[in-house]
PyMOL Python script that loads the backbone (N, CA, C, O; Angstrom):
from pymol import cmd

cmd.read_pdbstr("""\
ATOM      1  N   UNK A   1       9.353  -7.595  23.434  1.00  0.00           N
ATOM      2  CA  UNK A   1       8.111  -7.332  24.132  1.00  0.00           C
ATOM      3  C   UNK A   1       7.025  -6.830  23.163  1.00  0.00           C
ATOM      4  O   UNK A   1       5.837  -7.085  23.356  1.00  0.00           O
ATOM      5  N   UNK A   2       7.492  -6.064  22.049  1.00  0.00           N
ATOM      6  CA  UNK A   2       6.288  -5.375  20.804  1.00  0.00           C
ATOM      7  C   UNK A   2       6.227  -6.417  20.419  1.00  0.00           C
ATOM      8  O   UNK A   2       5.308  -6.865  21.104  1.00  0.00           O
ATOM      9  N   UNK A   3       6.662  -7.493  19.546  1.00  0.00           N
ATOM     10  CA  UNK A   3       6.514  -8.311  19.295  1.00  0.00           C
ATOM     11  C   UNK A   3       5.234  -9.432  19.863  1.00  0.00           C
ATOM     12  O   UNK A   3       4.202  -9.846  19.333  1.00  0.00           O
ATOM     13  N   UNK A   4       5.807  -9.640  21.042  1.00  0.00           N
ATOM     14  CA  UNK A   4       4.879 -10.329  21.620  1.00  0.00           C
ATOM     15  C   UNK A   4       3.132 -10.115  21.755  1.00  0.00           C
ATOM     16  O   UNK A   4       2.072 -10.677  21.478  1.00  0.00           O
ATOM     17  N   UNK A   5       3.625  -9.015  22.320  1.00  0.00           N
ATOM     18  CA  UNK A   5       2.127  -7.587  22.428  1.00  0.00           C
ATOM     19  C   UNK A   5       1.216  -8.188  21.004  1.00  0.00           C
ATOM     20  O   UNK A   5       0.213  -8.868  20.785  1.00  0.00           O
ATOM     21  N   UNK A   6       2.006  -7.643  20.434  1.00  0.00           N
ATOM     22  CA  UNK A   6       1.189  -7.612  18.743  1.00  0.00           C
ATOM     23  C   UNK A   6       0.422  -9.419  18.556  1.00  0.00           C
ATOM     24  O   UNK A   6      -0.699  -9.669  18.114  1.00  0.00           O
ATOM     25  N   UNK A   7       1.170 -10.142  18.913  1.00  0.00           N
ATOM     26  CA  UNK A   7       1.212 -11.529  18.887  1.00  0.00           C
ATOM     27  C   UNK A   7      -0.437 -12.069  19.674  1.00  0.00           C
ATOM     28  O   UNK A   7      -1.393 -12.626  19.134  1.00  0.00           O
ATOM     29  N   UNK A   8      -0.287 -11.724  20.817  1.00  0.00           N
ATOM     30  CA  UNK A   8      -1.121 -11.067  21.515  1.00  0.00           C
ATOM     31  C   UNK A   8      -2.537 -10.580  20.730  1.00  0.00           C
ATOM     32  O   UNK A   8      -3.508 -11.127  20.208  1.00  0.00           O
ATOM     33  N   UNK A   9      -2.179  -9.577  20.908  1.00  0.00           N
ATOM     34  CA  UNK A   9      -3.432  -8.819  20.560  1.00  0.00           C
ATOM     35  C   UNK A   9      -4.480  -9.281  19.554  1.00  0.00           C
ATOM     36  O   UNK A   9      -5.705  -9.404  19.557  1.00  0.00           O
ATOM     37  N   UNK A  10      -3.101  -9.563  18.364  1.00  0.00           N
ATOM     38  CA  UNK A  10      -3.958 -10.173  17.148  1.00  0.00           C
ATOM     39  C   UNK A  10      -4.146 -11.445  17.392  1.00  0.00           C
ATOM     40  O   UNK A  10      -4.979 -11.740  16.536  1.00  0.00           O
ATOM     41  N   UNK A  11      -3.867 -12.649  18.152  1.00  0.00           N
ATOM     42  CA  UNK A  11      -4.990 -13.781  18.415  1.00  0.00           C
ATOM     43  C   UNK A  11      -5.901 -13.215  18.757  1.00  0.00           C
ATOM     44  O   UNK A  11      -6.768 -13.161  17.885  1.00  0.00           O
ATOM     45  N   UNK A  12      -6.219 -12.578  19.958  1.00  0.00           N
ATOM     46  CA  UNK A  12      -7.083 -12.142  20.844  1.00  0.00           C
ATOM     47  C   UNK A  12      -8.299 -11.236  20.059  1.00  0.00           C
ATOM     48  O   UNK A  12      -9.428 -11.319  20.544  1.00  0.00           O
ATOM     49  N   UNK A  13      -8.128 -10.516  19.056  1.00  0.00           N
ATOM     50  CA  UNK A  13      -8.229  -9.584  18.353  1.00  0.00           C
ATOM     51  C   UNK A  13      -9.583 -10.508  17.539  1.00  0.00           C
ATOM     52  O   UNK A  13     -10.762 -10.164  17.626  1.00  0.00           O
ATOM     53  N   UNK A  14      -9.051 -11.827  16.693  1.00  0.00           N
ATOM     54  CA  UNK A  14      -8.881 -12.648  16.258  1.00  0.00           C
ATOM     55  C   UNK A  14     -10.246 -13.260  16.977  1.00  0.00           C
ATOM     56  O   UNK A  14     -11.263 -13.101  16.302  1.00  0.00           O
ATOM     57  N   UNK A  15     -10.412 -13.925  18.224  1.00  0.00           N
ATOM     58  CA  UNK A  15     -11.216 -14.704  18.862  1.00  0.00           C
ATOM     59  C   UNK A  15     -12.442 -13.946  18.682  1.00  0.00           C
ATOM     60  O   UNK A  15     -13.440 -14.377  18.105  1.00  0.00           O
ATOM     61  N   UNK A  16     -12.283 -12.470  19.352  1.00  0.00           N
ATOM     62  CA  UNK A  16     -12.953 -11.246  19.176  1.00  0.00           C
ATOM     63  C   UNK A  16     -14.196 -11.188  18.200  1.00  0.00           C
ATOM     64  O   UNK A  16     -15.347 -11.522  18.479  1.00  0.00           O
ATOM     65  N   UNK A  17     -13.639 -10.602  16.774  1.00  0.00           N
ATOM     66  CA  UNK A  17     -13.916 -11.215  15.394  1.00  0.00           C
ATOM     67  C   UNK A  17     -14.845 -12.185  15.188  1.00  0.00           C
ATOM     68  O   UNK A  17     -15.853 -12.157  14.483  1.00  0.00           O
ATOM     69  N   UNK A  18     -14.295 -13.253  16.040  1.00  0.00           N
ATOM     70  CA  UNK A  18     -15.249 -14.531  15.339  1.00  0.00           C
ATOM     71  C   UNK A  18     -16.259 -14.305  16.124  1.00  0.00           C
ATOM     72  O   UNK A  18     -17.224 -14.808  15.548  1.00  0.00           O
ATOM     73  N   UNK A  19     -16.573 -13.879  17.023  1.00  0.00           N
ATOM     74  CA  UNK A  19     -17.540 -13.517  17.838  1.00  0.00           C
ATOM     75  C   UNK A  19     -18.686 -12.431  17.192  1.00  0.00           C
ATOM     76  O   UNK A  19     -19.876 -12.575  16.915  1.00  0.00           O
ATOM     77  N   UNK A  20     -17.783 -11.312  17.089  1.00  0.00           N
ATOM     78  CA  UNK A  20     -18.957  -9.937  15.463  1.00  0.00           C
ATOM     79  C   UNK A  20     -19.538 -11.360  15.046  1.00  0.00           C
ATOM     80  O   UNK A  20     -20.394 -12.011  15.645  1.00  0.00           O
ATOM     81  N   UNK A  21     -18.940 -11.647  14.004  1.00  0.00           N
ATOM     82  CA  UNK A  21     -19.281 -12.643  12.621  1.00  0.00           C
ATOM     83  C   UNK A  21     -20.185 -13.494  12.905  1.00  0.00           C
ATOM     84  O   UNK A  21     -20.802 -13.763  11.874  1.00  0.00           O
ATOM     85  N   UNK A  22     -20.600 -14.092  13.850  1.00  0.00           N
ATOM     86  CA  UNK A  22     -21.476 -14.794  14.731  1.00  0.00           C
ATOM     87  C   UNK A  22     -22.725 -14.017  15.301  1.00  0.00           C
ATOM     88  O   UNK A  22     -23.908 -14.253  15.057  1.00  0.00           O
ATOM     89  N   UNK A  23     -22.359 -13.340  15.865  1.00  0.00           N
ATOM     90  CA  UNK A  23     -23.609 -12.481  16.062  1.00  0.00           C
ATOM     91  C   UNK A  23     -24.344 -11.933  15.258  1.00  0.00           C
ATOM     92  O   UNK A  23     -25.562 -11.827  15.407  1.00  0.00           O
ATOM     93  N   UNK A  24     -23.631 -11.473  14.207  1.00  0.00           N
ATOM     94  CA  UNK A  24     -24.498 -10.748  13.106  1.00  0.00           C
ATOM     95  C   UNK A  24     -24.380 -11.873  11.468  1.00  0.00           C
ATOM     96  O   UNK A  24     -24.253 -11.571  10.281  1.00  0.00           O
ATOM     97  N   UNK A  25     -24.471 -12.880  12.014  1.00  0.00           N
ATOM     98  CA  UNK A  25     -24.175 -13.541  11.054  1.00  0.00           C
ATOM     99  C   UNK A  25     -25.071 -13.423   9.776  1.00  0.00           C
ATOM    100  O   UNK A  25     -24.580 -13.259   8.659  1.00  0.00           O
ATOM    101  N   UNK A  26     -26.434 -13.518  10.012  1.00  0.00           N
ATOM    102  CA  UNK A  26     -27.233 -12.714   8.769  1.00  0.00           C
ATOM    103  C   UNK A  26     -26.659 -12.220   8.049  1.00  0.00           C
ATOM    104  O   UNK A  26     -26.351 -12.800   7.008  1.00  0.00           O
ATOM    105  N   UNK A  27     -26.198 -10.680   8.360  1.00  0.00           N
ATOM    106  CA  UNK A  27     -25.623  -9.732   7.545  1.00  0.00           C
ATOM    107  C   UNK A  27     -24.308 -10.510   6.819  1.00  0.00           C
ATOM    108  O   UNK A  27     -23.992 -10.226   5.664  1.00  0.00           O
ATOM    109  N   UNK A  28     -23.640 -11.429   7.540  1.00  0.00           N
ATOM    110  CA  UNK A  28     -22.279 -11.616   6.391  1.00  0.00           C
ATOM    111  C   UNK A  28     -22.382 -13.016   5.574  1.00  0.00           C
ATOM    112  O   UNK A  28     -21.470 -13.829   5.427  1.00  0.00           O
ATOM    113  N   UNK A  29     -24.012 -13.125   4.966  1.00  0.00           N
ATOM    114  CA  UNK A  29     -23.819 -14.730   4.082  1.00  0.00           C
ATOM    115  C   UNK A  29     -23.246 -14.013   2.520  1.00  0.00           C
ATOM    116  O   UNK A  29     -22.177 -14.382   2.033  1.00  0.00           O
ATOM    117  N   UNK A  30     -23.831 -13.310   2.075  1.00  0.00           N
ATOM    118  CA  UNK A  30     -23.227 -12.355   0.581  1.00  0.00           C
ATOM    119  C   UNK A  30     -21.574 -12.454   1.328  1.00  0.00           C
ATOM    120  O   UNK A  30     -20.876 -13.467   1.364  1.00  0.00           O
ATOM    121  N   UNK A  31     -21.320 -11.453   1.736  1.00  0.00           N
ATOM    122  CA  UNK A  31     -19.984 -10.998   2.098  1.00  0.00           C
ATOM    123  C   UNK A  31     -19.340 -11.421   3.489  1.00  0.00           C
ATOM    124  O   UNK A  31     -19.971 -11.213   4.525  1.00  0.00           O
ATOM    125  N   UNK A  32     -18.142 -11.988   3.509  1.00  0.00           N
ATOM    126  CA  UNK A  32     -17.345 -12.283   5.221  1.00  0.00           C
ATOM    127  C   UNK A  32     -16.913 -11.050   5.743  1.00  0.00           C
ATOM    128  O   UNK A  32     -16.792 -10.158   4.903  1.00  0.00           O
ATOM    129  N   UNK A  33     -16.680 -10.798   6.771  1.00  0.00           N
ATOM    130  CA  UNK A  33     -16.462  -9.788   7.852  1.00  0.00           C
ATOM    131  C   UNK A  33     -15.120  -9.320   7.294  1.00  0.00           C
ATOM    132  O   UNK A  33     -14.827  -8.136   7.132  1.00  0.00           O
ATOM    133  N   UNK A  34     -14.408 -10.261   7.041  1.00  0.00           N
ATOM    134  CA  UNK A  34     -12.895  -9.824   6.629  1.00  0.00           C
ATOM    135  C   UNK A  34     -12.959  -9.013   6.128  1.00  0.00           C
ATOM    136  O   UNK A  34     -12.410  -8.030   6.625  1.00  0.00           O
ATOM    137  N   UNK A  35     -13.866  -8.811   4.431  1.00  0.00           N
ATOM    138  CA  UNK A  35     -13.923  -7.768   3.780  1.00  0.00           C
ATOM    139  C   UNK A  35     -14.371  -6.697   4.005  1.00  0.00           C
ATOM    140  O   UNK A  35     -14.676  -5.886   3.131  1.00  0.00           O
ATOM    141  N   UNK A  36     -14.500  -6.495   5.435  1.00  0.00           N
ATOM    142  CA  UNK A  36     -15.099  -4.889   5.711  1.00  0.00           C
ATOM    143  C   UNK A  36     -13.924  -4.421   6.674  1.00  0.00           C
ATOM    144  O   UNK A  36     -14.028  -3.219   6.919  1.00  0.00           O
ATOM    145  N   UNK A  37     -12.546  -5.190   7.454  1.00  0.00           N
ATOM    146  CA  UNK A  37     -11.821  -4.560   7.496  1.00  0.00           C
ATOM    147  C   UNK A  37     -10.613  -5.319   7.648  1.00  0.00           C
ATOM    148  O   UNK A  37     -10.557  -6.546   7.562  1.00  0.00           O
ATOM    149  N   UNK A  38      -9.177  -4.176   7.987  1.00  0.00           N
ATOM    150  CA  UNK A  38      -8.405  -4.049   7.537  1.00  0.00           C
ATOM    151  C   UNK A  38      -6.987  -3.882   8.813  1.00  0.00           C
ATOM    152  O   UNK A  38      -6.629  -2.876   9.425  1.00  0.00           O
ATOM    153  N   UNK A  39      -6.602  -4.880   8.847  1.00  0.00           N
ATOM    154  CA  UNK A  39      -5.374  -4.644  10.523  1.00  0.00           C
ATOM    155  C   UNK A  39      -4.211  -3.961   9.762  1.00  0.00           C
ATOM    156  O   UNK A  39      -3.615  -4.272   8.731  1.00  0.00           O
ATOM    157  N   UNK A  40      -4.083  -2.826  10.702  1.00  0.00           N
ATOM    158  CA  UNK A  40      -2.397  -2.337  10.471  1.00  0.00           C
ATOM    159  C   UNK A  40      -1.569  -2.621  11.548  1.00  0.00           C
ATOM    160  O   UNK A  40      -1.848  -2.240  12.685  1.00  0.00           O
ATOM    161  N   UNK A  41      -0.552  -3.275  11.277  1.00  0.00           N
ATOM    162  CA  UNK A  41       0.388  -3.545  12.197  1.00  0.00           C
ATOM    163  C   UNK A  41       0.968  -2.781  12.302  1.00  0.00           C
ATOM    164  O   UNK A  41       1.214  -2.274  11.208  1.00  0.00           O
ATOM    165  N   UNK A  42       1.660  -2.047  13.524  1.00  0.00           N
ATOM    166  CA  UNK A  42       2.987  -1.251  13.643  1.00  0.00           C
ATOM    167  C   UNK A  42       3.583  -1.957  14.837  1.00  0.00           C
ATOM    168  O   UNK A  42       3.209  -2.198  15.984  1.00  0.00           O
ATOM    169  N   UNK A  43       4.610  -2.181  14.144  1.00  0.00           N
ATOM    170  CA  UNK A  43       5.764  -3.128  14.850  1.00  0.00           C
ATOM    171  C   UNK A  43       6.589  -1.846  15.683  1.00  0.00           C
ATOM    172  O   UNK A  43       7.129  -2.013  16.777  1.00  0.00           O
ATOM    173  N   UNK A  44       6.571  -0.737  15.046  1.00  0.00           N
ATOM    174  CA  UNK A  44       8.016  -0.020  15.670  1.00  0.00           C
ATOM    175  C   UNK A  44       7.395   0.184  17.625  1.00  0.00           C
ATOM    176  O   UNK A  44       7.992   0.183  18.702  1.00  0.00           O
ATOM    177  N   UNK A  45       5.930   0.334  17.207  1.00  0.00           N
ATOM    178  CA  UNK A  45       5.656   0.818  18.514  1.00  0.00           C
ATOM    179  C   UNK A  45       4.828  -0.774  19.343  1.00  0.00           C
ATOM    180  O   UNK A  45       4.586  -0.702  20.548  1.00  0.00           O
ATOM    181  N   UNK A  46       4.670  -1.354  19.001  1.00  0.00           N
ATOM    182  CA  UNK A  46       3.863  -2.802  18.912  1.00  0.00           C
ATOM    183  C   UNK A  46       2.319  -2.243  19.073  1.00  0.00           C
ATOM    184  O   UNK A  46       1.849  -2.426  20.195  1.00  0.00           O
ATOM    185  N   UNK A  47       1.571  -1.672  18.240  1.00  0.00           N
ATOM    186  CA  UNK A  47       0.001  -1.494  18.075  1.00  0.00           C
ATOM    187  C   UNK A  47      -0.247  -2.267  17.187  1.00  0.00           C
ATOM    188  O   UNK A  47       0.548  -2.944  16.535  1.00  0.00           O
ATOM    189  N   UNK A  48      -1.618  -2.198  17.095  1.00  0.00           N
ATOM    190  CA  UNK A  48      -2.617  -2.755  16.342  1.00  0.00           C
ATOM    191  C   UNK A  48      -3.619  -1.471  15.940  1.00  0.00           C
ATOM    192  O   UNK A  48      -3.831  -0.582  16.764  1.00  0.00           O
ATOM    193  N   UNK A  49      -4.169  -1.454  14.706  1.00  0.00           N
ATOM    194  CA  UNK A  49      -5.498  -0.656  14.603  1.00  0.00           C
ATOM    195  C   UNK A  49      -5.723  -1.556  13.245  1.00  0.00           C
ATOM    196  O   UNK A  49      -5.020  -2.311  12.573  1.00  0.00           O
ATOM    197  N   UNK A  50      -7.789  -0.819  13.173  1.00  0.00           N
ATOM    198  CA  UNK A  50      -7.867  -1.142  12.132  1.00  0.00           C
ATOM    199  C   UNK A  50      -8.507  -0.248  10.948  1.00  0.00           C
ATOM    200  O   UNK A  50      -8.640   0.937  11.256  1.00  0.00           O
ATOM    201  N   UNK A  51      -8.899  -0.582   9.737  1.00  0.00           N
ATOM    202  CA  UNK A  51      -9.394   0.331   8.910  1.00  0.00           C
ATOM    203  C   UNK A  51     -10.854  -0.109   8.418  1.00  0.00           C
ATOM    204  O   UNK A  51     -10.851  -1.254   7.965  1.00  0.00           O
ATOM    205  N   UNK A  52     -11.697   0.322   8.404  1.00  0.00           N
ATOM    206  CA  UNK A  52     -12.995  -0.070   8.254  1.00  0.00           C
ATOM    207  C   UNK A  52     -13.020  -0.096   6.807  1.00  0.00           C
ATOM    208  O   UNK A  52     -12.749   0.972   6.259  1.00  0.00           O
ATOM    209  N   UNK A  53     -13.346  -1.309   5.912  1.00  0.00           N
ATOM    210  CA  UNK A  53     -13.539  -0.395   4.803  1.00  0.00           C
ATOM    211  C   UNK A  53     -15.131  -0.826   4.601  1.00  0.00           C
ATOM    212  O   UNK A  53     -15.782  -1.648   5.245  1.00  0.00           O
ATOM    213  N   UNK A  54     -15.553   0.050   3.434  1.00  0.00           N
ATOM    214  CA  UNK A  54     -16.701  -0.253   2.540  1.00  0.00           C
ATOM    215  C   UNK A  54     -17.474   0.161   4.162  1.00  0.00           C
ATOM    216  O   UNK A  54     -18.495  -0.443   4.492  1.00  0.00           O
ATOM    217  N   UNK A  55     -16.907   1.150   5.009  1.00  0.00           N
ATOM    218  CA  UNK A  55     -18.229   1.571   5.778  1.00  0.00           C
ATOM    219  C   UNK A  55     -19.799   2.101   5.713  1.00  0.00           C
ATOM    220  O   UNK A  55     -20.655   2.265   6.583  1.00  0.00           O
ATOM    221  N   UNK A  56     -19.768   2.362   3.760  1.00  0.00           N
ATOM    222  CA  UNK A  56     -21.259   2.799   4.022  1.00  0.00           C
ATOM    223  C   UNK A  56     -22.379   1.995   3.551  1.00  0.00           C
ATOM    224  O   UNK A  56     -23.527   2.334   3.260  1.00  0.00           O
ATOM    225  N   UNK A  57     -21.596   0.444   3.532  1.00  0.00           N
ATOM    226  CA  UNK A  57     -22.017  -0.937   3.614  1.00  0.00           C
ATOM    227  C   UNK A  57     -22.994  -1.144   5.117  1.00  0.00           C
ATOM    228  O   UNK A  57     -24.200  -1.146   5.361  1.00  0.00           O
ATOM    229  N   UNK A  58     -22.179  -1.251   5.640  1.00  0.00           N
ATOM    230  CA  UNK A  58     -22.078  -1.728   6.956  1.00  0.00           C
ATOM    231  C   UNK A  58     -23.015  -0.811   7.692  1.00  0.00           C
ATOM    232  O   UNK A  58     -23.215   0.370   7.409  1.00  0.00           O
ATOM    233  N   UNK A  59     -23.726  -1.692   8.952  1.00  0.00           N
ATOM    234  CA  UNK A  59     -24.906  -1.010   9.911  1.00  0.00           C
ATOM    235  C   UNK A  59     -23.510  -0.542  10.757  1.00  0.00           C
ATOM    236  O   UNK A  59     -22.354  -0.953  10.654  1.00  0.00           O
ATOM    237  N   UNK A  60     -24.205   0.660  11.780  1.00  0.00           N
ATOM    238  CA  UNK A  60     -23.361   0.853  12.875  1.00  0.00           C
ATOM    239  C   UNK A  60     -23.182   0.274  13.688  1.00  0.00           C
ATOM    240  O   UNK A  60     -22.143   0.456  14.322  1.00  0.00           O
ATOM    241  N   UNK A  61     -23.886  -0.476  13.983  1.00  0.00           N
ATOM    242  CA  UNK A  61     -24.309  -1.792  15.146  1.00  0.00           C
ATOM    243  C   UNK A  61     -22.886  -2.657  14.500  1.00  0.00           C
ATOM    244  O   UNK A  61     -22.460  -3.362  15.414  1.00  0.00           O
ATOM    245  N   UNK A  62     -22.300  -2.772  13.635  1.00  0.00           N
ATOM    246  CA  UNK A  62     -21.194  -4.030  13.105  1.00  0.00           C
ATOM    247  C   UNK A  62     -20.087  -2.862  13.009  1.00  0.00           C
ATOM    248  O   UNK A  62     -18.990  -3.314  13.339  1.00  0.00           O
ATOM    249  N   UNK A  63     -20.046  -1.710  12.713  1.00  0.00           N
ATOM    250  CA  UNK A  63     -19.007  -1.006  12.869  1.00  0.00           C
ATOM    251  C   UNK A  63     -18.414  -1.144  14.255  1.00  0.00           C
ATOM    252  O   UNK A  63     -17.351  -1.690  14.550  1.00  0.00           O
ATOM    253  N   UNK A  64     -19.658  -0.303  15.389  1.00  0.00           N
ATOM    254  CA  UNK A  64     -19.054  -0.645  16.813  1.00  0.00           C
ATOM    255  C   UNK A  64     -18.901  -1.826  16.960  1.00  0.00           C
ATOM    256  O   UNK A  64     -17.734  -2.024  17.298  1.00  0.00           O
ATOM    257  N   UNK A  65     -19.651  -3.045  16.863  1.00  0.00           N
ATOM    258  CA  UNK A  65     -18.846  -4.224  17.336  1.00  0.00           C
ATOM    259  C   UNK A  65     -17.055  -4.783  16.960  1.00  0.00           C
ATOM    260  O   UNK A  65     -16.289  -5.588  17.489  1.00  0.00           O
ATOM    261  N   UNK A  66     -16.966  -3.757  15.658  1.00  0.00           N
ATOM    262  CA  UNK A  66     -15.694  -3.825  15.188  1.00  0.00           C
ATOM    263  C   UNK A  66     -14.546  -3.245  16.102  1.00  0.00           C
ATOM    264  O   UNK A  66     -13.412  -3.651  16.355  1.00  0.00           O
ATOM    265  N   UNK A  67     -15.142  -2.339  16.430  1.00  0.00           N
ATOM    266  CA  UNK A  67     -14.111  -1.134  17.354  1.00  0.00           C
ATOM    267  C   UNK A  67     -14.129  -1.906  18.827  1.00  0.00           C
ATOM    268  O   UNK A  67     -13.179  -1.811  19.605  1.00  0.00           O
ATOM    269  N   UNK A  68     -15.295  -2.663  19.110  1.00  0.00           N
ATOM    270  CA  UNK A  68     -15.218  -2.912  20.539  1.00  0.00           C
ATOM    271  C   UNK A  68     -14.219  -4.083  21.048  1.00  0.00           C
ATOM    272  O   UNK A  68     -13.437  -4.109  21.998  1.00  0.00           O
ATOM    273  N   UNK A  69     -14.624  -5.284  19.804  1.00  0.00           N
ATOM    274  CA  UNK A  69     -13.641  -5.937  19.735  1.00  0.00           C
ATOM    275  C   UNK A  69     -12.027  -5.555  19.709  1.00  0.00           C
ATOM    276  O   UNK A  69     -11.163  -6.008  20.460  1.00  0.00           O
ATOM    277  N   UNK A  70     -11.931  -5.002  19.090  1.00  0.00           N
ATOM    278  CA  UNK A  70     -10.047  -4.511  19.150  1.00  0.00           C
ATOM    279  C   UNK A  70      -9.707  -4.012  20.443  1.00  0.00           C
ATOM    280  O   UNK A  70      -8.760  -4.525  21.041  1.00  0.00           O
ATOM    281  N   UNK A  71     -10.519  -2.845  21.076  1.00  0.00           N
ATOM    282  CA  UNK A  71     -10.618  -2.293  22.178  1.00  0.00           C
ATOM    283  C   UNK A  71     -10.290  -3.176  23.461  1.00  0.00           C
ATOM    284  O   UNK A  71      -9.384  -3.052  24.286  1.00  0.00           O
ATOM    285  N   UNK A  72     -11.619  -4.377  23.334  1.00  0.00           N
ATOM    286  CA  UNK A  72     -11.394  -5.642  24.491  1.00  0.00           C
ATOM    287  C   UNK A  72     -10.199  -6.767  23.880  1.00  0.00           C
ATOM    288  O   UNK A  72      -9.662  -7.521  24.692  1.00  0.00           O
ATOM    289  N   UNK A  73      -9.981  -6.806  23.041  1.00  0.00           N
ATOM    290  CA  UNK A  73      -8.341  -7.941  22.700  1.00  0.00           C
ATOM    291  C   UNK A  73      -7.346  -6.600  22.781  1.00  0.00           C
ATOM    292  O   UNK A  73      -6.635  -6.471  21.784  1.00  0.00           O
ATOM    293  N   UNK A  74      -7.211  -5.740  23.657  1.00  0.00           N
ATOM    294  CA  UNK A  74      -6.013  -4.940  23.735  1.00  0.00           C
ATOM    295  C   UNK A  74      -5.577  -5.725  24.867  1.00  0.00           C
ATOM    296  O   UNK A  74      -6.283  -5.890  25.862  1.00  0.00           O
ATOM    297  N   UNK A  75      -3.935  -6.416  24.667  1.00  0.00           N
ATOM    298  CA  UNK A  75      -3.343  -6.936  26.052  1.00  0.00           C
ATOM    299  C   UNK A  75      -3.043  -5.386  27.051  1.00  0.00           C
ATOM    300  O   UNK A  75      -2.869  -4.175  26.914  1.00  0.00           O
ATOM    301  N   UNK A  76      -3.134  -6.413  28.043  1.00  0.00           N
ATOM    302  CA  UNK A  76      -2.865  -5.442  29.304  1.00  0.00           C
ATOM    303  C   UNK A  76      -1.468  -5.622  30.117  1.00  0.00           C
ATOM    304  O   UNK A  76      -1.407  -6.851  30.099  1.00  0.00           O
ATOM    305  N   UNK A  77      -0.620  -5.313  30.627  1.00  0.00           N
ATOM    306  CA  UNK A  77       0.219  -5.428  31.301  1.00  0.00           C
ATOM    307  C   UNK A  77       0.404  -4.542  32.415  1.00  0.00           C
ATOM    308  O   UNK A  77       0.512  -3.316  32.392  1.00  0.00           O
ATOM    309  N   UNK A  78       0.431  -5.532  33.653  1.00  0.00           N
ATOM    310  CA  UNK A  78       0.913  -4.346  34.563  1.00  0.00           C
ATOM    311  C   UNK A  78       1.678  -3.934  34.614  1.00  0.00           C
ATOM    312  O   UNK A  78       2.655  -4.593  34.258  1.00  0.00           O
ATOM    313  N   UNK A  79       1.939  -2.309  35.157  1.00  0.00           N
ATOM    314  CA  UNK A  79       3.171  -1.822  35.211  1.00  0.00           C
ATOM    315  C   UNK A  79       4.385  -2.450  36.705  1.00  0.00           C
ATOM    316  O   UNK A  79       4.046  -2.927  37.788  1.00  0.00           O
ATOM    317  N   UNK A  80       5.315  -2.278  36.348  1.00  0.00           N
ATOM    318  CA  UNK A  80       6.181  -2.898  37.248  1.00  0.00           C
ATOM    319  C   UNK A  80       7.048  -1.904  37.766  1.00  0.00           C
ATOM    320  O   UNK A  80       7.860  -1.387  36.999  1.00  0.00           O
ATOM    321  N   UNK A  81       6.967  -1.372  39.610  1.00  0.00           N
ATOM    322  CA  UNK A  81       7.281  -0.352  39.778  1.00  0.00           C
ATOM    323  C   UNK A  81       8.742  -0.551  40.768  1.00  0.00           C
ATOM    324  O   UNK A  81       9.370   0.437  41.148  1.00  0.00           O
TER     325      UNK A  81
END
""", "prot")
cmd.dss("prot")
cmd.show_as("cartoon", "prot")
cmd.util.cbc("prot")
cmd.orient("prot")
């Protein structure tokens, strides 16, 4: 099921992404989005996060779109009672 989750998330995560990169596309002809951040996988628990780097690059306006994205590609599952 972590497995999957993660599987999950990071397409979704993924679609997300291409969406920032598009919107603010101006800002990333020098540099791609990739290089400003950074996915950690943790398998033991199945998360996702990420690491911003070179944030004092970056407007805040592309930081939050960074965070919002991960936030909205979080799978959901209902609970089963």
């Amino acid at each position: 099921m972590k497995e999957q989750r993660i599987q999950q998330w990071t397409k979704k995560f993924n679609e997300e992404i291409a969406l920032v990169e598009l919107e603010f596309k101006s800002f990333f002809k020098r540099k791609p989005l990739k290089a400003y951040y950074h996915i950690k996988i943790h398998d033991d628990i199945g998360y996702i996060s990420i690491e911003i780097l070179n944030r004092q690059e970056l407007p805040t306006e592309i930081i939050d779109a960074i965070t919002v994205a991960l936030l909205r590609s979080k799978p959901r599952f209902k609970l089963i009672e």
